[in-house]
N, C-alpha and C positions, 0 to 999 in steps of 0.2 A: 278382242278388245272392244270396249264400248265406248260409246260416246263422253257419259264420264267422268272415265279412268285417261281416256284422252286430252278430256279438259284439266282434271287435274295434273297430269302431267307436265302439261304448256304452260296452268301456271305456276308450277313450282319450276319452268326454265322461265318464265320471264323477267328475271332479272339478271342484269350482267355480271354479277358476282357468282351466283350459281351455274350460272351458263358456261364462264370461267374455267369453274371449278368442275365443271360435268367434261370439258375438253381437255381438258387438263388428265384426268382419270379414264379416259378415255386411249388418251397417248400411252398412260403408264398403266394399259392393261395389258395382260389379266392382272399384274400383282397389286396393281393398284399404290396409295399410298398413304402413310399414316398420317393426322392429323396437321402433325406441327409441320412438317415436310408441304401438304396442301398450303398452309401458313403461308411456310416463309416462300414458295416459289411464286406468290402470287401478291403478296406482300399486304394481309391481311389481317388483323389482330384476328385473336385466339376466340374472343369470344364473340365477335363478331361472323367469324368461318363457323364457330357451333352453329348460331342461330341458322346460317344455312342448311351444313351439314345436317341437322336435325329436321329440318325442312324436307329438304331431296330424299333423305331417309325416309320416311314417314308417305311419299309418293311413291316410294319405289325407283327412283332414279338412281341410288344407288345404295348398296350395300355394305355393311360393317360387319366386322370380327374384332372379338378383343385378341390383342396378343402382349400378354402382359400388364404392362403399366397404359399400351398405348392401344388406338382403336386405329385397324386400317380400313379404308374404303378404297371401295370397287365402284366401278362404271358398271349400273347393269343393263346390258347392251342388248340382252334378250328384249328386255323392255323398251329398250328405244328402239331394237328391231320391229317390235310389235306393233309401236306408232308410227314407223313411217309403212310399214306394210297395211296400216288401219286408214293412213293416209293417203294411199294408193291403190285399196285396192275397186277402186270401181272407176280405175282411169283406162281409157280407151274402151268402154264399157265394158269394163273386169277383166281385161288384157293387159294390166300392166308394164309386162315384157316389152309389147309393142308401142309405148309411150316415149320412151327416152332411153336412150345411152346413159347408165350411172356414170360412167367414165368422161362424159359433157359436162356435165354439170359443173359450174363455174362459180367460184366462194365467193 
């Protein structure tokens, strides 16, 4: 990953609706989930969640299938594996490992 596809990343998470919406698909991975379902669990108009969903799309933050009438999204997780790995790795000078317990780490 490059510097950026990393900037771009952060900022299509910096906003609380997207960021929502990226934890949200994250919980309901892998299958992820379709549109109006992102909607209503988050209690956001329709064309309001597009102009996101169209957003984080267009980054890479997550991913779409049609199925049918309706469009599902996925968390892609590879990618945000990517950034925190882009974001760590020259911690403990490129020891990683040796930085922190993931399982510390406090929300």
């Amino acid at each position: 990953m490059d510097k950026e596809l990393a900037t771009a990343l952060f900022e299509s998470l910096a906003s609380g609706v997207r960021l929502d919406v990226f934890r949200l698909l994250v919980k309901h991975a892998p299958t992820g989930l379709v549109a109006g379902e992102i909607a209503a669990r988050l209690d956001i108009p329709s064309t309001n969640l597009s102009f996101h969903l169209k957003a984080m799309t267009h980054a890479g933050l997550v991913n779409v299938t049609q199925e049918g009438r309706y469009q599902r999204y996925r968390a892609n997780l590879a990618v945000m594996q990517a950034l925190i790995d882009y974001l760590t790795a020259e911690c403990c000078n490129g020891n990683p490992e040796k930085c922190f317990d993931a399982g510390s780490a406090s929300t």
